[in-house]
Each structure stands twice: as structure tokens, then as C-alpha cells.
C-alpha positions as CSV (number, residue, x, y, z in Angstrom):
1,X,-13.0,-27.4,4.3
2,X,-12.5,-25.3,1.1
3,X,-11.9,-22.4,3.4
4,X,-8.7,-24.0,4.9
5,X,-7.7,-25.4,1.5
6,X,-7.7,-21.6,0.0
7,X,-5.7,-20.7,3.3
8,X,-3.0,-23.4,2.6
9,X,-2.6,-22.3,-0.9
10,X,-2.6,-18.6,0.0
11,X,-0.1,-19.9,2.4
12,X,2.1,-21.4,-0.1
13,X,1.8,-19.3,-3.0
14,X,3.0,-16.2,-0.4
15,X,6.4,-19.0,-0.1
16,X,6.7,-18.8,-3.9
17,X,6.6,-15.5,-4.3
18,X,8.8,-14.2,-2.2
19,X,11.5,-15.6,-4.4
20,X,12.3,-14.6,-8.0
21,X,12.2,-16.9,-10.9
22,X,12.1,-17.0,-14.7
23,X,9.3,-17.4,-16.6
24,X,8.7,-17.9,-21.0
25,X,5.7,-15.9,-20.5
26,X,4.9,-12.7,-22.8
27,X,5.1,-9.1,-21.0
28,X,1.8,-8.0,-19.3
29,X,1.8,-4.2,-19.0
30,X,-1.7,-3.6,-18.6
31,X,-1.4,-3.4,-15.0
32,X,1.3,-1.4,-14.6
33,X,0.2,1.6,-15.1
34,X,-3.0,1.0,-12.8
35,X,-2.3,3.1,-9.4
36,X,0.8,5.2,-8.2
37,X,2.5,4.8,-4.4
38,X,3.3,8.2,-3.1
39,X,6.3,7.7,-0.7
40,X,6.2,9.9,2.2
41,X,9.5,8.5,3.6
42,X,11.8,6.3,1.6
43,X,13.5,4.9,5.3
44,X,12.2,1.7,6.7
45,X,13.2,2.9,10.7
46,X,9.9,4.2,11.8
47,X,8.4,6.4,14.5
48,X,4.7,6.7,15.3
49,X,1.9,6.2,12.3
50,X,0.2,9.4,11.5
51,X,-3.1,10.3,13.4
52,X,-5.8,9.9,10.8
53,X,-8.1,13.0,10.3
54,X,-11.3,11.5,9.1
55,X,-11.8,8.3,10.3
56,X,-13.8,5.8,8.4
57,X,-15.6,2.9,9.8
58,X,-15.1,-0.4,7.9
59,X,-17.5,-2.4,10.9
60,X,-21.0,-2.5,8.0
61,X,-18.3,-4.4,6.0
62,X,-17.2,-7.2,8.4
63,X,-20.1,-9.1,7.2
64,X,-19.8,-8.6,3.8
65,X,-16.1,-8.4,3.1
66,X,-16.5,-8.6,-0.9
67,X,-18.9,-6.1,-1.3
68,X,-16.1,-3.4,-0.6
69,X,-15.2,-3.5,-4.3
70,X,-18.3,-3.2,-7.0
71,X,-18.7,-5.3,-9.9
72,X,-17.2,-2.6,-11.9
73,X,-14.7,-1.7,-9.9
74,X,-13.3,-5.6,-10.0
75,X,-13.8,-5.8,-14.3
76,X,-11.6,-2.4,-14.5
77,X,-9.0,-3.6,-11.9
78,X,-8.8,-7.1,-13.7
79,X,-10.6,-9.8,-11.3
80,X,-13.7,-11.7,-11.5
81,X,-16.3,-12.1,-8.6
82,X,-15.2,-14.0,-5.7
83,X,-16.7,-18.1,-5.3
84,X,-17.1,-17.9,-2.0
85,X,-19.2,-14.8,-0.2
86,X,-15.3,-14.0,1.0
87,X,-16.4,-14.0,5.1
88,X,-14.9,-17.3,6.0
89,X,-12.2,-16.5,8.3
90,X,-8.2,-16.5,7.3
91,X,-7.1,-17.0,11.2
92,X,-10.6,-18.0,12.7
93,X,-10.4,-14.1,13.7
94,X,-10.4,-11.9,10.7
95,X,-12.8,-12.0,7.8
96,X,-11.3,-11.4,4.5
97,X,-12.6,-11.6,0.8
98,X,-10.4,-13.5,-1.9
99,X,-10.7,-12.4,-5.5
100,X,-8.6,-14.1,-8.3
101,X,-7.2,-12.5,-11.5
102,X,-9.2,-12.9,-14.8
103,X,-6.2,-13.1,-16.9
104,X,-3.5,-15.6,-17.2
105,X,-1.4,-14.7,-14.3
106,X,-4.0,-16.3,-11.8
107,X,-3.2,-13.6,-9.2
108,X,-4.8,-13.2,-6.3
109,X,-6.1,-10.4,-4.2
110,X,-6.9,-10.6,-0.5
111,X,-8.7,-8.0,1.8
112,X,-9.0,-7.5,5.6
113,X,-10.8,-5.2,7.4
114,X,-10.0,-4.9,11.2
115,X,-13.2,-2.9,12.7
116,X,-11.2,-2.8,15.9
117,X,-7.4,-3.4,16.1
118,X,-5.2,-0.6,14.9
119,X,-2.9,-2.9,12.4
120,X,-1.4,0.1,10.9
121,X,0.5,0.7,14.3
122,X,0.9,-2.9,14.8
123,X,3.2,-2.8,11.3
124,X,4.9,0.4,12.4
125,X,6.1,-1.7,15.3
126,X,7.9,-3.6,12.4
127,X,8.1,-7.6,10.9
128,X,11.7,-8.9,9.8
129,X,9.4,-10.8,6.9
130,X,9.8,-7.7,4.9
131,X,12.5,-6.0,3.6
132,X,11.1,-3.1,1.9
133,X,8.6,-0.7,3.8
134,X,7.4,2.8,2.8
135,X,5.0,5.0,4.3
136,X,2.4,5.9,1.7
137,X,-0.5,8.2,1.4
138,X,-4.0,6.5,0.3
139,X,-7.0,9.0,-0.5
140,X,-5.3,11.2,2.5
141,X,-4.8,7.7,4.6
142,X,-1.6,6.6,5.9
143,X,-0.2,3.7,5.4
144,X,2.5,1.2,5.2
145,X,3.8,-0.7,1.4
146,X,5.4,-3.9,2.6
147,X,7.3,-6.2,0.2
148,X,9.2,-9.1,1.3
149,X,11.9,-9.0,-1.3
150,X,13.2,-7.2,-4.0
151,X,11.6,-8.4,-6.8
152,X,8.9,-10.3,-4.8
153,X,5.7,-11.6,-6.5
154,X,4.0,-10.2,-3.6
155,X,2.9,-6.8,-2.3
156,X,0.8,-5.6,0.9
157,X,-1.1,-2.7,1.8
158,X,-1.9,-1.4,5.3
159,X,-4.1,1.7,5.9
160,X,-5.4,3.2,8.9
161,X,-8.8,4.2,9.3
162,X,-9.0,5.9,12.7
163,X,-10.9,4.7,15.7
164,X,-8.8,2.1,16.3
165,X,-9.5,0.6,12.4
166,X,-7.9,-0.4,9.3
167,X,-7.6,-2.4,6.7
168,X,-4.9,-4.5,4.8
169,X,-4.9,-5.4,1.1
170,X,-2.2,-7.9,-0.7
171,X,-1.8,-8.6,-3.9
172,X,-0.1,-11.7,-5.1
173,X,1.4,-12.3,-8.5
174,X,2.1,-14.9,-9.8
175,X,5.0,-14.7,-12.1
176,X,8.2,-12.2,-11.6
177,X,7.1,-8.6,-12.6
178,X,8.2,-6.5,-15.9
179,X,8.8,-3.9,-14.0
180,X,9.6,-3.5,-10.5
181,X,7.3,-4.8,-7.6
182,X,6.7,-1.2,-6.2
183,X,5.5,-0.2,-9.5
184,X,3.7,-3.3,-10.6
185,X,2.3,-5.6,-8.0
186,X,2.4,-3.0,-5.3
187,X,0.9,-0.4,-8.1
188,X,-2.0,-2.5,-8.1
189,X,-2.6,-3.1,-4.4
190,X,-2.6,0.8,-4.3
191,X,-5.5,1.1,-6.9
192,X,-7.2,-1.6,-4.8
193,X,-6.8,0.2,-1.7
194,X,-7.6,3.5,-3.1
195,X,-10.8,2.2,-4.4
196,X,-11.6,0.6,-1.2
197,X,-11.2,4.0,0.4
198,X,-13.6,6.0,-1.7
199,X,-16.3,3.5,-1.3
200,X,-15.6,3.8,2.6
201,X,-16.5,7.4,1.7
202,X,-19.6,6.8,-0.3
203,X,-20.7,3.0,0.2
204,X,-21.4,1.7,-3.6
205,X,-25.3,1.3,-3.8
């Protein structure tokens, strides 16, 4: 029951953020400096994805979703440990892990990892939800930026692993950003992703 109640407010707060709105709250910069997106192509009409050259395999984390991120990976990124072991499943398919922000925006930051589906392709294919869509370059991984709107709250991440793997990270905010979205809330969602990546590399001990 409390895994369905975090899916219907992950559900609705993705609605709220996909608008713009104004807010008395001070400037938060701290996170906008955390991770950079490398466009590869600034153009939302796309071909193939990129073959991946050194596949990673994500399957020793399907049962263990939040232990993709360390402890001290989460304190420098700004979220606290998750309440739940983060395996429950968002669409009875796909596990996912749920962290929230430790500051006062109360973000959120969800992660999937897809041991067999090749979701990277599956967003090449396109989804009218999003207006904005780069292809990036993660730790040498391609990938997809996705952002609803212009000044959305919200930002996602999909990387291909190879082998018919992937994963996809989103980042939700909960107030406009200071900057831009592709800086801010998609800058973080990068430094997520790129962490997620190296530990792919070299599993955290």
C-alpha cells in the first residue's frame, strides 16, 4: 500500500512540474553546478541510438535497486537514504529506487534499471510528452535528456548499456529552477547518471 501511494504522488508531482510557477523561495545554486550535459546533437528528429562499445550489465542490481548509489555518493549529490529498500515495483514490471532531497526543495530522484529491454531505442522511437530531447554522452554511454517543457521541474535520463540494457534516471524538482532546466534539474540527473555509470564499472564495496 505505501508503494502505490509513492506511485500516485510521483504521478502527480510529474503533472506539477511540467508547468512553471512562481515561488517566494530564496535561490538554491548549490546544485547547479553539480554535472554538465554534453550535447551531441542539439535536434530532436532522431535516427538510430549509438551501438554501445562496452556494455555493462545492471541484472546484480535488479534486486537491489538503491544500492547503485553509495552512502557517500547520495550526502555529495544532496539526498538522504531511501525508506523503503527501493525494489517495490513502479508498473508491477520495473524495479526502481526512490530517494528524496535533504534540503528544502523535497525533490525526488527515481532510478530504473531495465536488465533486458533496450529503453534507449525505445525513446529514440520518440514520446510527444516531451518537448526537448538531446542526445548526450554519459561516461562514453549514449543517451537521451528528455524534458517535458521549457522550464519544467522535471528532467529524465536514459542511457544504454548494451546487451539489450539500460537504465533511466529522473530527477524531479520541486519548485521552478534559477537557472534553466538543462542546466539545473537535468545537470543533476547527469551527475546521478554519471555516478551510476562508474559504479557499473567498479561495483561500490
Amino acid at each position: 500500500m505505501r508503494g502505490i501511494r509513492r506511485n500516485v504522488a510521483l504521478l502527480v508531482f510529474i503533472v506539477m512540474a511540467a508547468a512553471t510557477g512562481c515561488t517566494n523561495d530564496e535561490p538554491d545554486s548549490s546544485r547547479a553546478a553539480i554535472g554538465r550535459v554534453t550535447f551531441t546533437n542539439p535536434s530532436i528528429t532522431l535516427g538510430s541510438p549509438p551501438q554501445v562499445q562496452n556494455p555493462l550489465d545492471v541484472r546484480p542490481f535488479v534486486d537491489r535497486v538503491c544500492t547503485l548509489l553509495s552512502t557517500e555518493q547520495l550526502d555529495e549529490l544532496g539526498f538522504g537514504q531511501p525508506d523503503e529498500d527501493g525494489t517495490q515495483p513502479f508498473d508491477e514490471a520495473v524495479p526502481q529506487c526512490v530517494w528524496d532531497d535533504k534540503d528544502e526543495r523535497s525533490g525526488q530522484l527515481v532510478v530504473w534499471p531495465y536488465p533486458d529491454t533496450d529503453v534507449l531505442a525505445q525513446d529514440y522511437r520518440g514520446d510527444e510528452y516531451y518537448e526537448i530531447v538531446r542526445e548526450v554522452t554519459i561516461g562514453g554511454y549514449p543517451g537521451l535528456l528528455q524534458v517535458p517543457t521549457p522550464g519544467s521541474w522535471v528532467c529524465k535520463i536514459t542511457l544504454g548499456l548494451g546487451n539489450d540494457q539500460g537504465i533511466r534516471v529522473q530527477y524531479l524538482q520541486n519548485r521552478p529552477p534559477t537557472t534553466d532546466t538543462e542546466t539545473e534539474v537535468c545537470g543533476l540527473a547527469t551527475a546521478v547518471a554519471q555516478e551510476i555509470v562508474t559504479n557499473l564499472g567498479s561495483p561500490p564495496g
